[in-house]
N, C-alpha and C positions, 0 to 999 in steps of 0.2 A: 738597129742591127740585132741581128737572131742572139744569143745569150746560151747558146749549147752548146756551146764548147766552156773550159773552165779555162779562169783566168787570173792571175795574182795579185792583192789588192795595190798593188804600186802597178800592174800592166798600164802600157800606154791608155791613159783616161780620155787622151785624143778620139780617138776611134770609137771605142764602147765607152758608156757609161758604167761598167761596172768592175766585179771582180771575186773573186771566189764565194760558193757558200760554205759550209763547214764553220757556220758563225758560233760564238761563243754564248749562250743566252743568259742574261743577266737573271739572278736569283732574289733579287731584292722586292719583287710585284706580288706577295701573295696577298696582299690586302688591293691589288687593284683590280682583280675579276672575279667576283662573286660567284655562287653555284648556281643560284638561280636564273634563269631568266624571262623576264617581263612580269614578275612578281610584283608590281606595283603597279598603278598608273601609268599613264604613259608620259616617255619624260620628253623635255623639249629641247635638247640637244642630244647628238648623237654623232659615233662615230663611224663612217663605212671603208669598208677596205676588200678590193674584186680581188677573185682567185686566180681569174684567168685561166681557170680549167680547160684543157682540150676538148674534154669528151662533157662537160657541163659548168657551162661556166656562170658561178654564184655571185651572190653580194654578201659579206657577211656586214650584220647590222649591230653594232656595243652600243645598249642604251650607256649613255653619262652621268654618273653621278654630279652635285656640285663640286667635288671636290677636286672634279679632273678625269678621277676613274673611272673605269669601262666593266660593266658588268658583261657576262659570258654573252657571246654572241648567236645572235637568230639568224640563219642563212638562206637566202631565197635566190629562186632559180631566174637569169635573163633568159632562159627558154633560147639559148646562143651557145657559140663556141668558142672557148677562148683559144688563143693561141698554144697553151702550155710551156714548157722552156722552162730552165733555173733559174737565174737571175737575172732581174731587167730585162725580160723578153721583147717585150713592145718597145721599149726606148723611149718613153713621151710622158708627158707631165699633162692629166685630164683625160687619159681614158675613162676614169669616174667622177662624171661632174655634178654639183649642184646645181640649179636654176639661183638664179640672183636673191629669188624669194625665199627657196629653200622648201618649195610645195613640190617642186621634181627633181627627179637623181638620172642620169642620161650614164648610161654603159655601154663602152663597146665592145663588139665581138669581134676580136680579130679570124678567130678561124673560121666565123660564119656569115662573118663581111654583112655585119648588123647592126643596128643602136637600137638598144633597149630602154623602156622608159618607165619609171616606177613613180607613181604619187607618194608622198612623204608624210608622215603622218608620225612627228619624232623620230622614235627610232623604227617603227613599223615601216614597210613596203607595199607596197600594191603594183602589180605590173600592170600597165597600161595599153602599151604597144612596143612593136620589135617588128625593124623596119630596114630593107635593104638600104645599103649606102652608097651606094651606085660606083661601086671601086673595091678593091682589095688590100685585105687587114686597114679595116681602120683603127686607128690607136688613139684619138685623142677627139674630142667634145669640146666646143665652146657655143653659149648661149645670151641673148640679151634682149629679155622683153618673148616675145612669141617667137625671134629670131633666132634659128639654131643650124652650128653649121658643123661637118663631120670631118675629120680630117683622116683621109686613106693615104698609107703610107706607101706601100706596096706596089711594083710597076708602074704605072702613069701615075707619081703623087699625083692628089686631087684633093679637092675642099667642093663641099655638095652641101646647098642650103635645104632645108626644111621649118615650114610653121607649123608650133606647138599650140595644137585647137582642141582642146579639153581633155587635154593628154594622149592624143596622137597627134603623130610626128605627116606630116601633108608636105609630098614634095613643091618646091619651087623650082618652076617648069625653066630649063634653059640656065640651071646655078653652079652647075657641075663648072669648074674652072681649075686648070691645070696649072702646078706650079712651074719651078722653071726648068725642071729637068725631068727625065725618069730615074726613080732610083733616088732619089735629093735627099733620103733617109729624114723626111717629116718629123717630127719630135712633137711638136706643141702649136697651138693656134689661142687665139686670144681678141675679143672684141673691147677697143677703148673705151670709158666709163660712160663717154658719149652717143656710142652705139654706130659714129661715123668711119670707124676704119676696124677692121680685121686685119689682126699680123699673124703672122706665118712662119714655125723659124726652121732653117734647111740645115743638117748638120751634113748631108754629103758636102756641100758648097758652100758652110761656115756663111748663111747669109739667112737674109730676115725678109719675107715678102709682104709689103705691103699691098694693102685690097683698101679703096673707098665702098663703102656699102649705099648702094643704091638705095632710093623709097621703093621701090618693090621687093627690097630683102637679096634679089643680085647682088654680083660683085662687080667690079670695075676691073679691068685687064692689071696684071700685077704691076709694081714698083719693085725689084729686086735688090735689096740694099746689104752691101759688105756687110758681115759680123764679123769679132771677135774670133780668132782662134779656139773651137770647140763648141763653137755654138747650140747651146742646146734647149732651153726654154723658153718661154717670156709668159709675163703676167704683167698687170696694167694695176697702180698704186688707183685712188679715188683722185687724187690730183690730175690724173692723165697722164704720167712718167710712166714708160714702156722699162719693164726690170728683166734683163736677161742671163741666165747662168750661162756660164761658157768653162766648159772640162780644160781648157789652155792648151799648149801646145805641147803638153808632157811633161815627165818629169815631177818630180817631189814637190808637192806646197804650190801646184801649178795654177790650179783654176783660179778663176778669175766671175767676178760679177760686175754686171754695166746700165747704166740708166738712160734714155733717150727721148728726145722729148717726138713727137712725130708732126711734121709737116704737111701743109694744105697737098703740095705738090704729089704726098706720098713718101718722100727721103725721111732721113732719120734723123735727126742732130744730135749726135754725142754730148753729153753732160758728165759723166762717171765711168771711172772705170776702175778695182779694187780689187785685188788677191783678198781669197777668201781663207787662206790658213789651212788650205787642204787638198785634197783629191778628187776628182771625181763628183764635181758640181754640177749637178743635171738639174736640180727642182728651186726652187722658191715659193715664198707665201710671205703673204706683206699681212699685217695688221689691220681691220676693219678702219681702223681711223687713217691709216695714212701714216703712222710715225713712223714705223717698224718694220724692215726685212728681213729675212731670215732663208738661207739657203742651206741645201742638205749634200754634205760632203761625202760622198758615198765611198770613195775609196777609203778615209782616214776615221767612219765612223764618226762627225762631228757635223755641228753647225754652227753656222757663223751668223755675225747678228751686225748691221747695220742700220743707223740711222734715217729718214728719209726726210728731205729738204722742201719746205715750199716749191723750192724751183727746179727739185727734181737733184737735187744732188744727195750723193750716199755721202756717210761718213760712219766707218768701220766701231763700233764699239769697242768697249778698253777688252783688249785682248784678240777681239778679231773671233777667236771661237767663242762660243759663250754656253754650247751644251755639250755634252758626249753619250755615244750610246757605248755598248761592245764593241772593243774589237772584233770585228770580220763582220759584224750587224748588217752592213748593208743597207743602211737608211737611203730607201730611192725616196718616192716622194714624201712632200711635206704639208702640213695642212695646220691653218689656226682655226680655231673654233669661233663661231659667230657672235660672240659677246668679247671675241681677243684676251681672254682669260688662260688658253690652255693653247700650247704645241702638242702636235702629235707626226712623230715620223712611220712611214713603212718601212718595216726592218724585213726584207727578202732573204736575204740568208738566213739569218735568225728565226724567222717563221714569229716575227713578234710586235709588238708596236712601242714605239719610245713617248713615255708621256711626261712633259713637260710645264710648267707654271709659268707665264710670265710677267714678271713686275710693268705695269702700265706707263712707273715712270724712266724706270731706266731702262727698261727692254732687257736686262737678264734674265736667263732663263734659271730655274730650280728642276732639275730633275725630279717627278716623282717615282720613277719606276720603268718598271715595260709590263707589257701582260702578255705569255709568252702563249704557247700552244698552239699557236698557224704554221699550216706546212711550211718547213727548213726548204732554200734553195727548191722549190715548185716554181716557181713564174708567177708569184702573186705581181699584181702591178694597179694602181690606184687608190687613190685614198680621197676621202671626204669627209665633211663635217658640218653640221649644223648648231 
């Protein structure tokens, strides 16, 4: 849902994900973004965060220190258009994706109904290709193996496959497959660690579609399965447990996260289901290993931190939230860095990022900072990490 109108950070989190900018920016990061940038070698993690610019819409690229922090960011053009808008414009969790390798960064254009494709190379970029998505605004990336599929939000949702053949994006003829409504407000897509099924989650109809992925990279006709009240993203643990935020049904301390295991038939079987201690639940990011959850409370400035089970069950960590940013921050999405060392939130109102520590064993987090200086309330939307 469009993000141009302004909205109170308690507004119904049902509806939109989000809620005023005019954020407060935290003052404590001045050791977390250096003056220089690329002053060194090149490093092997890195952090990326899209502008979503209307009229040019960038990547900006934070090489990473060890220690967490983000040196001053290098920005480079998808040769696309972003949507623009204040806050949470897109609505979706993977408008900025990595490849599983982490050798490609996939952006989408919403205003120029595009996926852009960058080789990685730390925290360097190289554009590669920038490729019609055969639909309108797409918002969201998911990829597995040379398998990459696009998700347009926009009049006929749709999901449209493409293979990644030495960094261009090469349609798959006949992939274009419609979800189960017009209008179904798309938010997020998602490939199981297995690479057999794509889910799909519909926040107009609070439902989750499932797709079996054919050997030719097709889809299979949808499985459309109830969600949760607010349905708004999913992401797939290494176990195979589908992890979904859901914004709740309104009201204070509403949102809600869920874990599911998915079935040959396509249906979902419920395992979890957890109040997250906040507002305005749209994202999550699980820990490379599988122990750890962590979803981003956008209305209440907070994240909450969960356990993950063998068998796919959550269990809330002591206290339920475990970090905070600024009030009025606006932490949309959320991202762990590929060693599971570090969180890192997008702070939208704020124009900032929230960087975080995490203990391996308990999964609390340590606040290091934010590193402020990104346009306040602009429509930044996606975040990545290697």
């Amino acid at each position: 849902m469009k993000s141009h109108h302004s909205y109170s950070i308690r507004a119904s989190v049902a509806a939109i994900c989000l809620l005023a900018a005019g954020a407060t920016r935290a003052q404590d990061a001045s050791s977390l973004a250096a003056t220089d940038v690329f002053s060194r070698p090149e490093a092997a993690h890195a952090v990326f965060v899209m502008t979503n610019d209307a009229n040019s819409n960038e990547v900006l690229a934070f090489e990473r220190n060890g220690n967490g922090s983000l040196r001053q960011p290098h920005s480079y053009s998808t040769e696309g258009r972003g949507s623009g808008g204040t806050v949470d414009p897109l609505a979706s969790q993977g408008s900025l994706t990595l490849s599983q390798d982490h050798s490609w960064l996939f952006a989408a254009n919403a205003g120029s109904g595009s996926v852009s494709v960058f080789h990685v190379n730390g925290a360097r970029l190289d554009l590669t290709d920038k490729v019609p998505t055969q639909g309108s605004e797409p918002n969201a990336v998911a990829e597995h193996g040379n398998l990459v599929y696009v998700l347009n939000t926009a009049g006929s949702s749709s999901v449209v496959g493409f293979r990644l053949i030495a960094g261009h994006l090469r349609p798959i003829e006949h992939s274009l497959r419609f979800l189960s409504t017009n209008g179904a407000g798309s938010a997020s897509l998602s490939f199981s660690p297995d690479g057999r099924y794509l889910l799909v989650t519909e926040r107009t109809t609070n439902s989750i579609d499932v797709f079996s992925v054919l050997p030719d990279g097709r889809l299979s006709t949808l499985t459309n399965n109830a969600g949760r009240p607010g349905t708004f993203s999913v992401g797939f643990a290494p176990n195979g447990t589908a992890i979904v935020s859901e914004t709740g049904p309104g009201g204070a301390n509403s949102s809600t996260v869920s874990s599911y295991a998915v079935q040959g038939n396509r249906s979902l079987k419920a395992i979890s289901h957890l109040p997250t201690g906040g507002d305005a639940n749209c994202w999550n990011a699980i820990t490379p290993n599988g122990r750890f959850v962590y979803v981003s409370n956008a209305g209440t400035s907070s994240i909450a931190g969960f356990a993950l089970g063998n068998g796919g069950t959550l269990t809330a960590l002591p206290g339920t939230v475990v970090g905070h940013n600024p009030d009025g921050a606006a932490n949309l999405d959320i991202v762990i860095s590929s060693d599971g060392a570090f969180l890192y939130t997008l702070n939208a109102g704020a124009g900032s990022v929230g960087v975080f520590a995490i203990d391996a064993k308990s999964g609390s987090l340590k606040k290091l900072g934010t590193v402020d200086d990104l346009p306040a309330g602009a429509g930044l939307n996606g975040i990545a990490a290697n």
